[in-house]
C-alpha positions in Angstrom: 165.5 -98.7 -42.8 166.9 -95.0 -41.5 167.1 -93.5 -38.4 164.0 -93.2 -36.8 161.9 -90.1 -37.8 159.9 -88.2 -35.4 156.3 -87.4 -35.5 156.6 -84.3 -36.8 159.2 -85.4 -39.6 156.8 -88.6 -40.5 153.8 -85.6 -41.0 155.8 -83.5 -43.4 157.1 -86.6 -45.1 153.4 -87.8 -45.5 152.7 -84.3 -46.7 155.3 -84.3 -49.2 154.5 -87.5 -50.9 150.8 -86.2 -51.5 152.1 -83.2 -53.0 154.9 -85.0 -55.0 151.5 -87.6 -56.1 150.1 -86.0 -59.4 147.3 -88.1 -58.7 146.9 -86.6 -55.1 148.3 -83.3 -55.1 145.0 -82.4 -56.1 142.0 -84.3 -55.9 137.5 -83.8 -57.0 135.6 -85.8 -54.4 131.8 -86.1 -54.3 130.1 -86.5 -51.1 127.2 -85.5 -48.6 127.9 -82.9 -46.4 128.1 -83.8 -42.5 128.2 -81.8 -39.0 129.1 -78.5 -40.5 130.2 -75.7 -38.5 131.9 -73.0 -38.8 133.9 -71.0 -36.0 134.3 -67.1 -35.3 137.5 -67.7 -37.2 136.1 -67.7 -39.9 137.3 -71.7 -40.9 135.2 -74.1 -41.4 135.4 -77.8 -40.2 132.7 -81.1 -41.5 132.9 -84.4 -42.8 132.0 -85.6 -46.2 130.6 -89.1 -46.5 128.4 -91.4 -48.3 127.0 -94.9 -47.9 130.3 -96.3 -47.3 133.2 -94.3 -46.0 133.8 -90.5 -44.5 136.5 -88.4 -44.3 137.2 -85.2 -42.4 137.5 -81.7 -43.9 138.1 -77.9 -43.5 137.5 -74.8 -45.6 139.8 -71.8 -44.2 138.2 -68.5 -44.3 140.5 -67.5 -47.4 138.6 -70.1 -49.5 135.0 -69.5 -48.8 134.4 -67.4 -51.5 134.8 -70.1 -53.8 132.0 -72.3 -51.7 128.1 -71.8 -51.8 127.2 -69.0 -49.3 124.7 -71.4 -47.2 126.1 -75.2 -46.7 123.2 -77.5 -45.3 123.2 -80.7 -43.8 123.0 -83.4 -46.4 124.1 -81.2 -49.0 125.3 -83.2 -52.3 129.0 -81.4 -53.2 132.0 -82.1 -55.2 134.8 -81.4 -53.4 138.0 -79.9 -54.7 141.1 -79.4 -52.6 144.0 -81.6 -51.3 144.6 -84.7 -49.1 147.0 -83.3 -45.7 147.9 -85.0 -42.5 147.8 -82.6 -39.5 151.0 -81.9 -38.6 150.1 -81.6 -34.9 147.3 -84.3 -34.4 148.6 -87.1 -37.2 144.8 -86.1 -38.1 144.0 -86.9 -42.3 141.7 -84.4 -43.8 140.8 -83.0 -47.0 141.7 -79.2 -47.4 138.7 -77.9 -49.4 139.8 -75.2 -52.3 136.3 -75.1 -53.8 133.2 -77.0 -53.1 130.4 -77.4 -55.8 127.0 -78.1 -54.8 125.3 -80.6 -56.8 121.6 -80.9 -57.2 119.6 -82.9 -54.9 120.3 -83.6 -51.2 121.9 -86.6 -49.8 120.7 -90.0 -49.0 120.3 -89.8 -45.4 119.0 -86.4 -45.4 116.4 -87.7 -48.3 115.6 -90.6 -45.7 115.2 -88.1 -43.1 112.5 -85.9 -44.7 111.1 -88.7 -46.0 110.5 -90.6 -42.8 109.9 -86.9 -41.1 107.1 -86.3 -43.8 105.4 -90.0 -43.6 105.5 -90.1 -39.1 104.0 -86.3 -39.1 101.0 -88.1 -41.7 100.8 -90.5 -38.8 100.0 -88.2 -36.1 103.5 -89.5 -33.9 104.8 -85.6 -33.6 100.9 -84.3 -32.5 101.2 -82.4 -29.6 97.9 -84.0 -28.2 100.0 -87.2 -27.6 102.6 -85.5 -25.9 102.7 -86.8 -22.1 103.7 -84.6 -19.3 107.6 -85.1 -17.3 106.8 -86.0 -14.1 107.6 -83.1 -11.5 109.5 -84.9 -8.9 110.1 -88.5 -10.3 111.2 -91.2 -8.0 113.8 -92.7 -10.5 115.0 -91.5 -14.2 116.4 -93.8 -16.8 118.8 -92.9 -19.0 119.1 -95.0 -22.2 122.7 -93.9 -23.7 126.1 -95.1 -23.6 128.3 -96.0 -20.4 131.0 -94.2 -22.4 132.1 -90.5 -23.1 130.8 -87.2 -21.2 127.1 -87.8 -22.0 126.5 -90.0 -19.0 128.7 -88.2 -16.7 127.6 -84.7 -17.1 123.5 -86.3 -16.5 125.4 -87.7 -13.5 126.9 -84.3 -12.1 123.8 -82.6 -13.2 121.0 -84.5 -11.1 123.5 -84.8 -8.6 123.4 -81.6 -8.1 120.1 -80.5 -9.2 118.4 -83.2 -6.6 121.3 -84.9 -4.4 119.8 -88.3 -3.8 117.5 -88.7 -6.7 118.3 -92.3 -8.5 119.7 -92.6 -12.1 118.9 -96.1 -13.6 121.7 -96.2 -16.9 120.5 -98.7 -19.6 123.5 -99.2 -22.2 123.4 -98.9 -25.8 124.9 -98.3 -28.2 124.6 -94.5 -29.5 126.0 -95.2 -33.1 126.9 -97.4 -36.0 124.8 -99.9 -37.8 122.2 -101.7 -35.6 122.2 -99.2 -32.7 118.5 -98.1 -33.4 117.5 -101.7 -32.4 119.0 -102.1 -29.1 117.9 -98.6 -28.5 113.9 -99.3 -28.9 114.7 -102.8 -26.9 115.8 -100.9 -24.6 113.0 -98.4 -24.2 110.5 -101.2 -24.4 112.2 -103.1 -21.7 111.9 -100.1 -19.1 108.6 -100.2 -19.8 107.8 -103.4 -19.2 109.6 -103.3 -16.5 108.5 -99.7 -14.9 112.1 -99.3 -14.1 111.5 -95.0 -13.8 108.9 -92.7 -14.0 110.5 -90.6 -17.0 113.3 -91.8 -19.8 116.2 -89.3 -21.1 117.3 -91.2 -24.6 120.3 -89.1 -25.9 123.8 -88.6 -27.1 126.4 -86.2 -27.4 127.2 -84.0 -31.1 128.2 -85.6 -34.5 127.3 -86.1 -37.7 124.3 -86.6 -39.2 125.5 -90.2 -40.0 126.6 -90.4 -36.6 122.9 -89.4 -35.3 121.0 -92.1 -37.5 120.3 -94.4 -35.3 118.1 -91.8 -33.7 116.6 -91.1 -37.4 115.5 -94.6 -37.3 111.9 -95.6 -37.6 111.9 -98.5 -35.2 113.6 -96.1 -32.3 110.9 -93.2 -33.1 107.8 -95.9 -33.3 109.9 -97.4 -29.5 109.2 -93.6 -28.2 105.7 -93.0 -29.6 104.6 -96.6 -28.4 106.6 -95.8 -24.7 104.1 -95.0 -22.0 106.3 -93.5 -19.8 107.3 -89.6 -20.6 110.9 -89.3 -23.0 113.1 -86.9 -23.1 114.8 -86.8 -26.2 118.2 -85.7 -25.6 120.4 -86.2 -29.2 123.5 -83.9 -30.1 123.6 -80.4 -29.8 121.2 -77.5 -29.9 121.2 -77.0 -33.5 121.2 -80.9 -33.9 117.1 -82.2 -35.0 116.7 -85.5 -35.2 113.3 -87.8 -35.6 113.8 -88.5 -32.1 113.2 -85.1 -31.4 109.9 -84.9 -32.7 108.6 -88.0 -31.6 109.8 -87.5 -27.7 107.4 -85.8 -25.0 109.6 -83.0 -25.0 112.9 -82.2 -26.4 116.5 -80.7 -24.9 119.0 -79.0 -26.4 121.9 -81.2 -24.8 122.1 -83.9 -22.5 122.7 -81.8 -19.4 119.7 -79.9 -20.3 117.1 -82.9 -20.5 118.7 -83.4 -16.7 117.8 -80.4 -15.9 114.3 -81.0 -17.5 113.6 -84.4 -15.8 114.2 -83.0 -12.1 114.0 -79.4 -10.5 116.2 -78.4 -7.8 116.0 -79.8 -4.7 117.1 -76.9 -2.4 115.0 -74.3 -4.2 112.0 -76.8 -3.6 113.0 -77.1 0.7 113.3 -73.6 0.1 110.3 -73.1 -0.9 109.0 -75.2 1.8 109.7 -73.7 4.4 108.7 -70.4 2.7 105.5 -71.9 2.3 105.7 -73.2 5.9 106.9 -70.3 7.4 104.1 -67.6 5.8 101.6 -70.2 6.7 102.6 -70.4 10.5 102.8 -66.2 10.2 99.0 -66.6 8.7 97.9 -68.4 11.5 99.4 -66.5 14.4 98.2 -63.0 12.9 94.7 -65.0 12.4 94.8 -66.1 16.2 95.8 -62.1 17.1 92.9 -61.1 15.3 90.8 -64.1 16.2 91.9 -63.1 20.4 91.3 -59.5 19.7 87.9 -60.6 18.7 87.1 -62.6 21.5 88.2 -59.8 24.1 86.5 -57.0 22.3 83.4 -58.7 22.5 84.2 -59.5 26.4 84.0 -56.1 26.9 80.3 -55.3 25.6 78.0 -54.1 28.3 75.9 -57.2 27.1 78.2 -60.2 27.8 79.7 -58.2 31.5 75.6 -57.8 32.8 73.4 -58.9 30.4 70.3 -58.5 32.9 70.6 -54.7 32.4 70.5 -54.9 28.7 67.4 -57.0 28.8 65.8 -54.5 31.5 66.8 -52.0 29.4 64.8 -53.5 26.3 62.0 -54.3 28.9 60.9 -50.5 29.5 61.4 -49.2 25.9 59.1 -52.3 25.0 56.7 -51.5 27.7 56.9 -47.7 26.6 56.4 -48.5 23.1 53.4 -51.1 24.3 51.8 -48.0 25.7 52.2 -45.8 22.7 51.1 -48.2 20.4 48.0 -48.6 22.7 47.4 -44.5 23.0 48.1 -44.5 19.1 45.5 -46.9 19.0 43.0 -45.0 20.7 43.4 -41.8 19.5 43.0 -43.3 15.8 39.9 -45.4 16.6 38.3 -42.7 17.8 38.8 -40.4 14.7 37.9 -43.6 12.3 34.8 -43.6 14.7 34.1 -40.0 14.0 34.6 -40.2 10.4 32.5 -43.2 10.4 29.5 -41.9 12.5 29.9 -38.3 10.1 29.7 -40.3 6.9 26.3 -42.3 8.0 24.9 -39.2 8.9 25.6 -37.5 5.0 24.7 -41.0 3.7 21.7 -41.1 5.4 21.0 -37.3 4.5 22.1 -38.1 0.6 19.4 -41.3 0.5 16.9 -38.8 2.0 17.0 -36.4 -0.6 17.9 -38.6 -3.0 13.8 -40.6 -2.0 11.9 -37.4 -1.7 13.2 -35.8 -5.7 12.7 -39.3 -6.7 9.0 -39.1 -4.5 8.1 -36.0 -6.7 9.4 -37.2 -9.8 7.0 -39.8 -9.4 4.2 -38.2 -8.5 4.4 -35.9 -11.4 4.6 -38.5 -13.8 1.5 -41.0 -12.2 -0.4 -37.3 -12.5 0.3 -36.5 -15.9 -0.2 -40.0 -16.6 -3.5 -40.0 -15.4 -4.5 -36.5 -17.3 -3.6 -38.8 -20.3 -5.9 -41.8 -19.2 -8.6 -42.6 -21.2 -10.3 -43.5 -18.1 -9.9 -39.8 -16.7 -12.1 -38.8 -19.9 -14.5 -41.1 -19.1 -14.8 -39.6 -15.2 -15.7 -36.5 -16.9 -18.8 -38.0 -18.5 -17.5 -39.4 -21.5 -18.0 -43.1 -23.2 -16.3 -44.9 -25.9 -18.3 -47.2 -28.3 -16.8 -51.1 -29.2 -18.3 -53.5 -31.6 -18.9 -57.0 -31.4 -15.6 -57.7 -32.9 -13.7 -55.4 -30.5 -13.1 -52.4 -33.1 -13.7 -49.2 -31.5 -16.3 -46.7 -33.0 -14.7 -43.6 -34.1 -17.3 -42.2 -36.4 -21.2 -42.6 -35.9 -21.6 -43.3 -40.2 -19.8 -46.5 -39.1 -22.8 -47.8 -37.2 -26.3 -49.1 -38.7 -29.3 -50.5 -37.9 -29.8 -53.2 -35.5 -25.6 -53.0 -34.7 -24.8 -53.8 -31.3 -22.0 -52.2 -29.4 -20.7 -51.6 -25.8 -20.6 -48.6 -24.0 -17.7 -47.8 -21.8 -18.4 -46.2 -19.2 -16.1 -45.0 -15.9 -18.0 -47.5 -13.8 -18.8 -50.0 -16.1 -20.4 -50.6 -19.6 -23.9 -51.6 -21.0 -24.7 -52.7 -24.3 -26.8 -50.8 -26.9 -28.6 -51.5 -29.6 -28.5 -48.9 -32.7 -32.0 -48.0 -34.0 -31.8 -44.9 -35.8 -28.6 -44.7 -37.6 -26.9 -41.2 -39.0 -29.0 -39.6 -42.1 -27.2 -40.6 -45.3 -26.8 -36.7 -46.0 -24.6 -36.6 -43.5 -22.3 -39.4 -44.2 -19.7 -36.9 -45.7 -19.8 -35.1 -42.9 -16.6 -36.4 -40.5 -18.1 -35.3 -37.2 -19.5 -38.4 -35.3 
């Protein structure tokens, strides 16, 4: 053994011995792409995993022409490049010269979509079943780890948001295998016990491996079945996970579903006694109005002596009592006029109306009785009937021995024919 090296020295030496490695110096590794990101910069910086292991990379800006122009999460690649220990951080990574996308997508991005795709069918992301966060809840419960910034900054945040306000923390674990089960325990146990009124279940960033346990069924079947309001709280903005579409609502960060799960306190005493203070301002300009009401209607004649207002009335109703009366007068008189004129015309009209219909009569019953058989008759005349009550119109109608009735204008006898007309003169029509 040598002197001791420092850190810097063991780097380098670390670095030479890959480069001196012809099996190193230059390496193909196939993987799935994980928390990509790249930086104004213009370098790149994500981990390359599969089932088993992971290991960090970067692609500098000079190399990314020789790497697919859009890198997804999940992405199947083949890595070129070489293995290098970061001089400054001891930190291994793989410096990507090329990357090769391969067809297909990764396993946990396949499991993703595919559990995505089958809890959509299911209804769990419908926005009908969506509960609402609680405007001013008496306690939140935040189901995360007591480690790392995630905890803290929720912490600070309703702190300061709504000093006072009581944050129940239920630990779990936030990655690595198993996680997803204490997670939904733990959701199901601050339900059962009603430990808050609304449940912030999140992490900080990482890769999409390190975000699985929130991919999990049995944690998004925990939130779908919880009955008090989540707030799904996982990574970073640009982070989705299952959780995410599961939850009542979603945040960006952490310190965003914080913000979310209670308003500001001061802005809400504020608002008080904004509230408090136009509402006392209502009242007193409703009183002034109310009091300059009251006194205006002091002042009318007819509250101060009321007696001359009703004597006043008095004497225009006894004045308009005597003109209704005179009125009266005056009209029945003219209806009496008009009532005595019209008899007298009526009686005038049914006058002459009887003496034309007095002379039409008359005329008639006398030409009637210049018509009358019986007026013949006055004049000397009779008319002959037989036995069988047929008048005689012709004298060659009548024989011998034939009886008949005379009709006189008094009365009538019967006669007895005994000389009936010549038979030479039974052409002859004249009785």
């Amino acid at each position: 053994m040598g002197e001791p090296l420092s850190v810097l020295e063991f780097n380098t030496r670390i670095n030479q011995l890959f480069r001196s490695d012809p099996n190193l110096s230059r390496v193909a590794v196939r993987g799935e792409i994980s928390g990509y990101k790249r930086y104004p910069s213009g370098h790149a910086y994500f981990t390359l995993k599969d089932k088993e292991a992971a290991v960090s990379c970067v692609l500098f800006r000079s190399r990314s022409a020789y790497a697919p122009a859009r890198i997804t999460e999940g992405m199947k690649v083949v890595i070129q490049g070489a293995p290098n220990v970061y001089d400054k951080t001891g930190r291994f990574q793989l410096v990507a010269e090329s990357i090769r996308e391969e067809k297909g997508v990764g396993d946990l991005y396949r499991q993703f979509l595919e559990l995505k795709d089958k809890l959509e069918k299911e209804g769990l992301f419908a926005q009908s079943r969506k509960k609402p966060i609680p405007f001013i809840p008496k306690r939140v419960v935040a189901v995360t780890s007591s480690q790392g910034a995630v905890i803290r900054d929720m912490i600070h945040v309703i702190q300061r948001r709504f000093p006072g306000m009581r944050l129940i923390l239920v630990e779990t674990p936030v990655q690595g295998a198993g996680a997803e089960h204490v997670i939904a325990s733990a959701i199901e146990t601050v339900n059962r016990l009603r430990l808050g009124d609304v449940i912030i279940v999140g992490r900080g960033g990482g890769s999409l491996g390190d975000l699985q346990p929130f991919n999990e069924e049995v944690t998004a079947r925990a939130i779908a079945a919880s009955s008090i309001p989540v707030i799904s709280a996982v990574g970073h903005e640009t982070d989705y996970t299952i959780a995410d579409f599961v939850a009542d609502l979603r945040a960006p960060t952490p310190s965003a579903a914080a913000e979310l799960a209670v308003p500001v306190k001061s802005e809400l005493l504020q608002r008080l006694d904004e509230r408090a203070a136009e509402l006392e301002q209502a009242m007193f300009n409703r009183l002034l109005v109310e009091e300059r009401h009251v006194t205006s209607l002091a002042n009318r004649p007819v509250l101060q002596n009321p007696c001359a207002v009703v004597d006043r009335h008095a004497l225009r109703l006894d004045y308009l009592s005597r003109e209704l009366s005179h009125a009266y007068e005056k009209r029945f008189t003219r209806e009496n006029h008009m009532v005595e004129r019209l008899c007298r015309r009526l009686k005038e009209s049914v006058r002459q109306y009887l003496s034309r219909v007095f002379y039409q009569h008359t005329a008639l019953r006398r030409a009637l009785e210049a018509l009358s058989p019986y007026a013949i008759l006055s004049r000397g005349y009779a008319v002959l009937k037989k036995k069988d009550g047929d008048w005689v119109t012709r004298a060659a109608a009548l024989h011998t021995k034939d009886a008949v009735e005379a009709l006189f204008s008094d009365g009538s006898v019967e006669l007895e024919v005994t000389r009936p007309l010549p038979e030479g003169n039974m052409g002859n029509d004249t009785p």
